[in-house]
C-alpha positions, 0 to 999 in steps of 0.5 A: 490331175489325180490318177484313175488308171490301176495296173494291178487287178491279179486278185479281182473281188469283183471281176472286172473291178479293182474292188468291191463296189460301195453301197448303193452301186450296181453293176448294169452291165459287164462284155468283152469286144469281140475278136472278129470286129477287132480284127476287121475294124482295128486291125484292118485284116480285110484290107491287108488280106487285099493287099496281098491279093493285089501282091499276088496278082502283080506278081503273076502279071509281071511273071508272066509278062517277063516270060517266067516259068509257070514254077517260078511264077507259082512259087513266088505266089506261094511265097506271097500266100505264105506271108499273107496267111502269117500276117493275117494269123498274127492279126487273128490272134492278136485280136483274140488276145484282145477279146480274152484280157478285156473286160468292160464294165458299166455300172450306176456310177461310172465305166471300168475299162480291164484290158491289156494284152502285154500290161495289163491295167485298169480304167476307172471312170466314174460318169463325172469325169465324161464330157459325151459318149458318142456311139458309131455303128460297125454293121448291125448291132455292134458298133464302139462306144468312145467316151469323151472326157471333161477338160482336166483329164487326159489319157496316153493314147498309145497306152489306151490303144486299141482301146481309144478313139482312132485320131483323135491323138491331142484328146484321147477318148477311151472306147468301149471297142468293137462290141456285138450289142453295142446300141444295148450297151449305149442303151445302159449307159443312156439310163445311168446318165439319166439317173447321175443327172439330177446329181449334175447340172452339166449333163453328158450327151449321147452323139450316135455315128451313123457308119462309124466313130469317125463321123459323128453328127448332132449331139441328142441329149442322154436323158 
């Protein structure tokens, strides 16, 4: 299988892009993800944050059951809401690293993917190389849009995180994560595959989730 991931893209032509784009190939549309989704959905800050509440409220039940002072009670709680607040924090940042290093790209021939907190690297996935798209809902507007690819290629999961499909470990589907418009962006993708089509006789399905990536029901063709 031919490698499509660059990790160099220091000296951008184009930003977002590993090169100029050729002739007769646009750019439909370029966002990043945004870092509070990330942090709620990839990252799970809401649940952690409740972890640490029911922490401390166990804490100050059992301090007080046992007959503790109310300063050691107080001052075990405090510990707890120390570490809550640098976990959270660490979270927090992370997630606007995330946002800061990602770039996303859609254009009339294929989907480029620039991300990497640590190492950064890019995707290149041209429309052929794309089995389905499937789109699921985070609240609203936003939701993730992860891309299923045709047999023959195949992606590190734990390299893509988090910009990949979560469980979905034998098949990686690279993801268009956390994004603030996404039924725009699944909107842009929809016509581009329409407009590949007649190129192809195996068309791409757009499949929409209706509450999240991990539930997907009925394939809708993308024309």
């Amino acid at each position: 299988m031919k490698q499509f991931i660059a990790r160099e893209h220091e000296i951008e032509p184009v930003p977002g892009l590993p090169g100029n784009l050729p002739a007769g190939e646009e750019i439909l549309w370029q966002g990043r993800p945004s870092a509070r989704l990330v942090a709620k959905h990839v990252l799970k800050s809401n649940w952690i944050g409740g972890y640490f509440v029911i922490l401390g409220l166990w804490a100050a039940a059992a301090g007080m059951a046992d007959g503790q002072p109310a300063g050691g009670i107080l001052f075990s709680v405090a510990v707890l809401i120390g570490l809550a607040a640098l976990a959270l924090g660490l979270l927090e940042l992370f997630a606007w690293a995330v946002e800061r290093t990602t770039l996303y790209t859609v254009t009339s021939e294929r989907v480029v993917m620039r991300f990497g907190v640590a190492l950064s690297m890019t995707l290149n996935l041209p429309f052929s190389q794309i089995d389905t798209v499937a789109l699921g809902r985070l609240g609203g507007k936003a939701g993730t849009i992860a891309m299923a690819l045709r047999k023959g290629y195949r992606l590190s999961w734990m390299v893509q995180w988090p910009h990949v499909r979560g469980w979905r470990f034998a098949s990686p589907e690279p993801s268009l994560i956390c994004l603030a418009d996404a039924e725009a962006v699944a909107a842009i993708m929809t016509l581009a595959y329409g407009q590949n089509a007649s190129a192809r006789s195996d068309h791409p399905r757009l499949r929409v989730a209706a509450n999240s990536v991990d539930t997907i029901p009925h394939a809708v063709d993308a024309e």
